[in-house]
DOSE-459664 format. One record per residue (C-alpha): residue in one letter; x, y, z. Coordinates in steps of 0.1 Angstrom, whole numbers, padded with zeros to 4 digits. Layout:
<nodes>
NODE / A / X / Y / Z $
...
</nodes>
This chain:
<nodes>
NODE / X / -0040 / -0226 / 0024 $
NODE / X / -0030 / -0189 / 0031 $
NODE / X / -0007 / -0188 / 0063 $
NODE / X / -0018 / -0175 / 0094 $
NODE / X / -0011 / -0135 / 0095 $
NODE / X / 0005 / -0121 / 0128 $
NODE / X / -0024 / -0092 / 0130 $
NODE / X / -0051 / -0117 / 0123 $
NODE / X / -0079 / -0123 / 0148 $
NODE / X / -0081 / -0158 / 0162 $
NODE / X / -0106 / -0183 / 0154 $
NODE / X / -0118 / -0183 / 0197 $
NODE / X / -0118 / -0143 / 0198 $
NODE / X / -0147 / -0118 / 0192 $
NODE / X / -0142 / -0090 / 0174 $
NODE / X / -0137 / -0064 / 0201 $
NODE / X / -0111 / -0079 / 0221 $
NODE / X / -0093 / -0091 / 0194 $
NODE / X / -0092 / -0060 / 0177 $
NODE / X / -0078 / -0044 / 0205 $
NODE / X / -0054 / -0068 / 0211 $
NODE / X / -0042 / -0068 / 0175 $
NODE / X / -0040 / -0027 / 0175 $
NODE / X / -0020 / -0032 / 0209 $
NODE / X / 0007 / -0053 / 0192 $
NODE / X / 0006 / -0034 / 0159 $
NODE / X / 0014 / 0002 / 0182 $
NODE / X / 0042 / -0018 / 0199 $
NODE / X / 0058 / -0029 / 0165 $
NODE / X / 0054 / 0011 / 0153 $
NODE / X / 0076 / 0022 / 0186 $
NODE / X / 0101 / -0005 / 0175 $
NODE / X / 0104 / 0009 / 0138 $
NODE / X / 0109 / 0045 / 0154 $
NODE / X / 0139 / 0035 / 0170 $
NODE / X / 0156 / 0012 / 0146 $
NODE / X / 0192 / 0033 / 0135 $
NODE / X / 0196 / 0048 / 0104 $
NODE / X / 0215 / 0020 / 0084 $
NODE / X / 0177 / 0005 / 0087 $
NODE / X / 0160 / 0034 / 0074 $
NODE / X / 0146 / 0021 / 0043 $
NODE / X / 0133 / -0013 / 0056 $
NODE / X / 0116 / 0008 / 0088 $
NODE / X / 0094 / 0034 / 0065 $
NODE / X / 0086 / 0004 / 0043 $
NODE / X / 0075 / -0014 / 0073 $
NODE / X / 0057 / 0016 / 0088 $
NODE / X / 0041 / 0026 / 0058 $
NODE / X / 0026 / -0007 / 0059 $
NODE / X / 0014 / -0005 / 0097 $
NODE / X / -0005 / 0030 / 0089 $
NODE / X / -0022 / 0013 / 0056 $
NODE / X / -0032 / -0018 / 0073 $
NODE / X / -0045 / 0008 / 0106 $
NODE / X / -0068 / 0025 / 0078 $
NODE / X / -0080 / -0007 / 0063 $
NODE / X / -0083 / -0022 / 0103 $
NODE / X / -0103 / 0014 / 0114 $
NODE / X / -0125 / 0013 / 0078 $
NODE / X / -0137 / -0025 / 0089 $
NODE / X / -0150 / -0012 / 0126 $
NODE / X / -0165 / 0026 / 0112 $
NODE / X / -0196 / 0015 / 0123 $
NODE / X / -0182 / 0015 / 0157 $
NODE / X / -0158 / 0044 / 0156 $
NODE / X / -0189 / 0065 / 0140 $
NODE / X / -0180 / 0091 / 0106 $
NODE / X / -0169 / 0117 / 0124 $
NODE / X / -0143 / 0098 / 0140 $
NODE / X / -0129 / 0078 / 0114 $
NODE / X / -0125 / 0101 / 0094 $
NODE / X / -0103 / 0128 / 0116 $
NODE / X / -0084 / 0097 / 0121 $
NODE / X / -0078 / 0088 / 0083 $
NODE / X / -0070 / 0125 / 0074 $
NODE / X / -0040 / 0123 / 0101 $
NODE / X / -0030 / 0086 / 0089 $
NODE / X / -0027 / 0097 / 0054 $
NODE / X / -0007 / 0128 / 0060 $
NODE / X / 0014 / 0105 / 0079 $
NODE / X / 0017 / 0081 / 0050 $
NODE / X / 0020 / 0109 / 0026 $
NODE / X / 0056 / 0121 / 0045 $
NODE / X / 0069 / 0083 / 0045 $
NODE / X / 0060 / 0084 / 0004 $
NODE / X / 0086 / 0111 / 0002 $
NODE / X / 0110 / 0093 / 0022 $
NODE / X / 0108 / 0065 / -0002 $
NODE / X / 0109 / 0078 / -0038 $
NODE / X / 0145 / 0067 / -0042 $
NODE / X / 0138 / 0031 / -0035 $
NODE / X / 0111 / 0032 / -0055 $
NODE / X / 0131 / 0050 / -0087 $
NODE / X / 0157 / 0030 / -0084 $
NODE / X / 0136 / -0002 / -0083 $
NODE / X / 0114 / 0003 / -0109 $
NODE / X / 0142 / 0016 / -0137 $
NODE / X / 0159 / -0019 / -0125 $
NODE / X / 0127 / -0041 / -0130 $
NODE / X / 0119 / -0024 / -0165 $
NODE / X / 0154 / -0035 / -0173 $
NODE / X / 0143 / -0067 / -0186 $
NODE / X / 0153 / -0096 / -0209 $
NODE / X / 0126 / -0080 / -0232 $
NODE / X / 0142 / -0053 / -0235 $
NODE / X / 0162 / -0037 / -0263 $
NODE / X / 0201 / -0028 / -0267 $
NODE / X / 0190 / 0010 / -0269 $
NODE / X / 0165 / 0010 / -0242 $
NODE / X / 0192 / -0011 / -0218 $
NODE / X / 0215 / 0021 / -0223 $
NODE / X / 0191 / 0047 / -0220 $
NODE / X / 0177 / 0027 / -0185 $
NODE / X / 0214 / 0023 / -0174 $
NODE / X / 0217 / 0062 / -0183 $
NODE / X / 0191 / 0073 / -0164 $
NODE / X / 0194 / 0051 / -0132 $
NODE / X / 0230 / 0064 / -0127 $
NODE / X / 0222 / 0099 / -0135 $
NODE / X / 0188 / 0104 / -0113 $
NODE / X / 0200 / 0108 / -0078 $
NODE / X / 0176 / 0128 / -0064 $
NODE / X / 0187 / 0159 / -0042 $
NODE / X / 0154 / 0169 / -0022 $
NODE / X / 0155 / 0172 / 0009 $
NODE / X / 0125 / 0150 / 0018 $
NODE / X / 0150 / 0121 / 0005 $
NODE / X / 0181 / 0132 / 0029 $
NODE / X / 0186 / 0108 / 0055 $
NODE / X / 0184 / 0126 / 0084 $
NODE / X / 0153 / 0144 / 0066 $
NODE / X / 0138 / 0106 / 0061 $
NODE / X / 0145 / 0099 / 0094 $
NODE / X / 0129 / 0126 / 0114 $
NODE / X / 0099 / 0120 / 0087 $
NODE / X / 0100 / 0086 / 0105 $
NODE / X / 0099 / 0093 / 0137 $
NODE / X / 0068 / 0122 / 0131 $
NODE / X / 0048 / 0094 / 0114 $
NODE / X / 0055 / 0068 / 0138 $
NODE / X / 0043 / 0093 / 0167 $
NODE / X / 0013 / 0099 / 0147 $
NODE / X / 0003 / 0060 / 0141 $
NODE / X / 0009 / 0054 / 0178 $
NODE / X / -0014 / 0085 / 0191 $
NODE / X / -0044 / 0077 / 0163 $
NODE / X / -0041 / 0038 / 0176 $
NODE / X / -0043 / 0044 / 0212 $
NODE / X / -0073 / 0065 / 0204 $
NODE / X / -0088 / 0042 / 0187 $
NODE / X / -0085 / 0018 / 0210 $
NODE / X / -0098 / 0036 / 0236 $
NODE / X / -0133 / 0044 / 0217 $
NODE / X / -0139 / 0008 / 0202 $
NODE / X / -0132 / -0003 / 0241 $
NODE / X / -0158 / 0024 / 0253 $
NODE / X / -0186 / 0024 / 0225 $
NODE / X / -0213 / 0005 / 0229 $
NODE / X / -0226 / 0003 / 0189 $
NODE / X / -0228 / -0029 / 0175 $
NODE / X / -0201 / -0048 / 0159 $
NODE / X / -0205 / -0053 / 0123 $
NODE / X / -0203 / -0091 / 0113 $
NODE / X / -0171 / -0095 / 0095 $
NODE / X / -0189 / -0117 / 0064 $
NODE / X / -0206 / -0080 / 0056 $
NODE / X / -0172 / -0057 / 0058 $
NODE / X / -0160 / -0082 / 0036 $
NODE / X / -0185 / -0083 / 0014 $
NODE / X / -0183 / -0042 / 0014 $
NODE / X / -0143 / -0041 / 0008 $
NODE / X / -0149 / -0067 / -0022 $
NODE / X / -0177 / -0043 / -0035 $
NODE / X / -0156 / -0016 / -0035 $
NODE / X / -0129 / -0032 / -0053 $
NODE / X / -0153 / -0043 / -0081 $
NODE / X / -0164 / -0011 / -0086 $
NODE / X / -0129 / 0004 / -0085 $
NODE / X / -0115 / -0023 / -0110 $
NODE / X / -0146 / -0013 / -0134 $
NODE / X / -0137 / 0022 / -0136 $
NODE / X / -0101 / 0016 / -0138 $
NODE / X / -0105 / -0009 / -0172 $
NODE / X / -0128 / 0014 / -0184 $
NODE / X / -0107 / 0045 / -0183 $
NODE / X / -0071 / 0038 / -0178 $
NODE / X / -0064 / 0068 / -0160 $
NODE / X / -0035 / 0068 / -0138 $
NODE / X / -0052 / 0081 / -0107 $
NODE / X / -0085 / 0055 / -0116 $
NODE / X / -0058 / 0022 / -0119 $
NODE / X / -0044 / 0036 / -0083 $
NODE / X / -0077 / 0041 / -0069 $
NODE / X / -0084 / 0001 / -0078 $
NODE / X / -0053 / -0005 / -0063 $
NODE / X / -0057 / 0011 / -0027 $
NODE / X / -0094 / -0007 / -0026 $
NODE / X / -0073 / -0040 / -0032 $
NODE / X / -0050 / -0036 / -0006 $
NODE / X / -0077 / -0028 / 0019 $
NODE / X / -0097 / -0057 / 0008 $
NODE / X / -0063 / -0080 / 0009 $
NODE / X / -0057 / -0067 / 0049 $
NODE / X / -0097 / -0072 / 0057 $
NODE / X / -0092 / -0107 / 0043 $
NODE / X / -0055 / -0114 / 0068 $
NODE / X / -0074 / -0102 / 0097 $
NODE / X / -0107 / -0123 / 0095 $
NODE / X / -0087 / -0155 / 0075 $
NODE / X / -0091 / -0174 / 0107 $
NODE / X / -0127 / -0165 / 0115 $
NODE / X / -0148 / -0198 / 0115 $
NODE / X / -0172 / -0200 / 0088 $
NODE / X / -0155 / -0170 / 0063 $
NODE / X / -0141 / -0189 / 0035 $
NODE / X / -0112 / -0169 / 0021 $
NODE / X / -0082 / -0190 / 0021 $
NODE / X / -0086 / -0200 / -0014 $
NODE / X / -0084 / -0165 / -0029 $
NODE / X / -0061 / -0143 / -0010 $
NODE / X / -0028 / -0153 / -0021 $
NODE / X / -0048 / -0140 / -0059 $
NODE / X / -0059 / -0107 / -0040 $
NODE / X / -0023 / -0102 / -0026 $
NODE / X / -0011 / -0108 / -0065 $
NODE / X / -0035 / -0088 / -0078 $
NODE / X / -0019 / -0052 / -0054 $
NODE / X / 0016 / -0062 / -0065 $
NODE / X / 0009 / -0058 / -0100 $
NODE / X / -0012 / -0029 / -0092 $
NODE / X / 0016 / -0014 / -0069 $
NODE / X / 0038 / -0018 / -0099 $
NODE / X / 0020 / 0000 / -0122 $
NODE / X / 0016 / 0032 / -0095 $
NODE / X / 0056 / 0032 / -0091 $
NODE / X / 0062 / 0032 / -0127 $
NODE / X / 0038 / 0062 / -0127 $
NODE / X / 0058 / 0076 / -0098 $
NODE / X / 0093 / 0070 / -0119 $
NODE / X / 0081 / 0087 / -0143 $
NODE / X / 0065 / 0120 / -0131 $
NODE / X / 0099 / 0121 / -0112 $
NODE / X / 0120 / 0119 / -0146 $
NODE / X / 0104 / 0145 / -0161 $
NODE / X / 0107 / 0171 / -0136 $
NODE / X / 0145 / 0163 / -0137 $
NODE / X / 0145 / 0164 / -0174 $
NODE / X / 0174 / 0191 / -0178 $
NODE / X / 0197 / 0173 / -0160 $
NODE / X / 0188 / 0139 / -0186 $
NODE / X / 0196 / 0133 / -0221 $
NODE / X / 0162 / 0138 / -0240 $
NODE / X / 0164 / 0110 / -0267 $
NODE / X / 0175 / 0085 / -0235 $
NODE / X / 0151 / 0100 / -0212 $
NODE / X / 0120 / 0093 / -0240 $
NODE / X / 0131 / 0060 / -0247 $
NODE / X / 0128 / 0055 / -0208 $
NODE / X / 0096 / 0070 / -0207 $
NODE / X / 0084 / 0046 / -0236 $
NODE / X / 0096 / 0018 / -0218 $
NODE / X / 0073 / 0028 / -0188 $
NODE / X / 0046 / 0031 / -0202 $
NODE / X / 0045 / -0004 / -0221 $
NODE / X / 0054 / -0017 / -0192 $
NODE / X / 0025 / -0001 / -0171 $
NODE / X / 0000 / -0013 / -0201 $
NODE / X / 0016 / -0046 / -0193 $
NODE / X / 0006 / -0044 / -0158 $
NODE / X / -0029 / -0035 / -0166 $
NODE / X / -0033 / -0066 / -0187 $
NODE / X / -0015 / -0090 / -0160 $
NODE / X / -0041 / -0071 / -0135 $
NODE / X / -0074 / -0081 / -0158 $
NODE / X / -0065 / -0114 / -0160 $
NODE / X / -0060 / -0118 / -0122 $
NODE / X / -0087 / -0101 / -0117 $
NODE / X / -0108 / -0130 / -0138 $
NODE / X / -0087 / -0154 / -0118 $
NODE / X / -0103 / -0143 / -0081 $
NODE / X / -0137 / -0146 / -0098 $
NODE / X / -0135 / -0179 / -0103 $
NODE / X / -0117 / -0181 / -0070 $
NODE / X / -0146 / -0168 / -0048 $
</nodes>
């Protein structure tokens, strides 16, 4: 059985009030992240970046009650939040990927050219300066805090019905399927990462109702949560490489195609890995 999430609503509370009280806590933890010291920085836009993706997924499961109009203003200003903290984090991200695609698998030559390239790909833009990072922080954070209050405020003032949390559900996991078909069908980088940002919402709509009496989800989010790792995966070996090639004067061509190649078997690795967990929550639901 899936453990109980912190921003999950209780099995006593109705949605409103628990909602509320679950943004509440979520703004608190985003004012704590804003003012953790630099030596922190990468663990506090990881964590952020998390809060404003989970706020999305949270605001997308009460639209009905927020109205269009709303949500959407307040989506636009979460992802240009999210979209600074991406810049902030492209160095983790690098760094980890070239070290995961260093694998046991791999060959003598394609060890050397990954060991080449990690030690010579230290990115200079400013976005990935720590000072930069951390003013980039602090703007996001300011930004998740101001779109959560207001939300709170108009879910505590509207009087539209509350959508039953069995139908969002059943509407996140819709989206994904349909997401997941165009995504095997084509391959397409930007298709596989649309699939993979419908997961993620449909994994956050499943840790905030998990406790809800008569929703039956336990047995199949620990596969969902597997299913946006691998998918994650796959988007930062896309990132890795799109940021190799820009640098590609400052690389050694042979090493930096060998790194490439090694990407991109690994990303058609992912895909399969995806697939087959995909089959696996199927027979889970």
């Amino acid at each position: 059985m899936a453990k109980s999430h912190p921003y999950a609503l209780r099995p006593d509370e109705t949605l409103g009030p628990g909602l509320r009280r679950i943004l509440e806590a979520m703004g608190d933890d985003a004012e704590e992240l804003s003012s953790l010291p630099e030596s922190q920085l990468p663990e506090a836009v990881h964590d952020l970046r998390t809060l404003i993706k989970r706020l999305r997924a949270y605001l997308w499961f009460v639209r009905p009650v927020l109205g269009p109009s709303r949500y959407e203003r307040h989506i636009d200003r979460l992802r240009r939040a999210a979209r600074r903290l991406s810049q902030a984090r492209d160095l983790e991200v690098i760094q980890g990927t070239l070290k995961r695609a260093a694998s046991p698998e791999a060959h003598k030559r394609e060890l050397a050219a990954l060991t080449h390239v990690a030690l010579v790909v230290t990115p200079k833009d400013s976005s990935l300066n720590p000072t930069v990072a951390l003013s980039f922080l602090k703007k996001s954070a300011r930004t998740f805090t101001h779109i959560n209050a207001k939300s709170r405020k108009a879910l505590e003032q509207s009087r539209k019905k509350w959508p039953e949390p069995k139908e969002r559900l059943a509407k996140a996991f819709a989206a994904t399927r349909k997401a997941k078909k165009k995504a095997l069908k084509d391959k397409e980088a930007l298709f596989v990462h649309a699939w993979r940002k419908k997961t993620k919402r449909l994994l956050y709509v499943l840790q905030l109702i998990h406790r809800v009496p008569r929703i039956r989800n336990h047995d199949y989010l620990e596969t969902v949560d597997q299913l946006q790792e691998l998918l994650g995966q796959h988007q930062d070996a896309i990132v890795t490489g799109d940021h190799l090639r820009l640098r590609a004067s400052n690389l050694d061509s042979a090493k930096l195609a060998t790194v490439i190649r090694v990407l991109d078997r690994k990303r058609e690795k992912l895909l399969e890995e995806a697939e087959k967990c995909w089959e696996t929550l199927l027979h889970e639901v």
